[in-house]
C-alpha positions in Angstrom: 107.7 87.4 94.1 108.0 91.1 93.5 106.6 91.7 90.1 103.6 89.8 88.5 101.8 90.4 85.5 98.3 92.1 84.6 97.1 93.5 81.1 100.3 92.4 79.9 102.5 94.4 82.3 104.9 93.9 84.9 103.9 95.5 88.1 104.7 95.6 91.4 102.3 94.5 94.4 99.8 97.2 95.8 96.4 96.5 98.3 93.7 95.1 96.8 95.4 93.8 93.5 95.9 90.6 91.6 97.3 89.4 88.5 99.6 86.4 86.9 102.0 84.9 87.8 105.1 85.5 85.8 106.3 81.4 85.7 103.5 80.1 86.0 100.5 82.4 84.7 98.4 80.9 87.3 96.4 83.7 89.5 98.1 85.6 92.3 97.3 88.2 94.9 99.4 90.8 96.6 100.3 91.2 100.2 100.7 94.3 101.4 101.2 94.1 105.0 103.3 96.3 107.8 105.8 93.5 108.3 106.7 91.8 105.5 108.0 93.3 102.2 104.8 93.8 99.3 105.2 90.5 97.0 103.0 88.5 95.5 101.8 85.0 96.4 99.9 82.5 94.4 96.0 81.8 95.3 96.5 78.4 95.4 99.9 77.0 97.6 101.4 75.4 94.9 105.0 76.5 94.1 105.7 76.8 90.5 109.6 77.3 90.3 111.2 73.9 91.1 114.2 76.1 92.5 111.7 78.0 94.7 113.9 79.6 97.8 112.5 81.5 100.9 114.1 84.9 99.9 116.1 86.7 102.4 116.2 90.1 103.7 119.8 90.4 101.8 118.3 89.1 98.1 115.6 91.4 98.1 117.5 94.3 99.3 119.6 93.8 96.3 116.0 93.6 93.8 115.4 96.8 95.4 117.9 98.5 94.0 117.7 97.2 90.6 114.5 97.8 90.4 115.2 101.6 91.7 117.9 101.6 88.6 115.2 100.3 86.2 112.3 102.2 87.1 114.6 105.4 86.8 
């Protein structure tokens, strides 16, 4: 997921952060990696959304540059 929630804000994953989940509230952590897109991922493996779908490169191209329109 690319935006979770901490002190009652949406934000977007950065190192060494965690927060809530935005379904679920349950805790997640970010991954920040060289390879993969930053997102969060839930602590735990459980998947909250019952329509959960492995997100490809395509879809989150496409919340990129919403988000860029959003945050602008």
């Amino acid at each position: 997921m690319l935006f979770a929630i901490k002190e009652g804000e949406k934000i977007l994953a950065t190192s060494n952060q965690k927060g809530c989940c935005i379904g679920c509230y349950a805790p997640v952590k970010a991954y920040c990696g060289e390879i993969y897109k930053w997102h969060w991922r839930h602590e735990s493996n459980v998947i909250c959304d019952e329509w959960f779908e492995p997100e490809t490169k395509w879809h989150l191209g496409w919340k990129e540059l919403l988000i860029g329109k959003i945050l602008k």
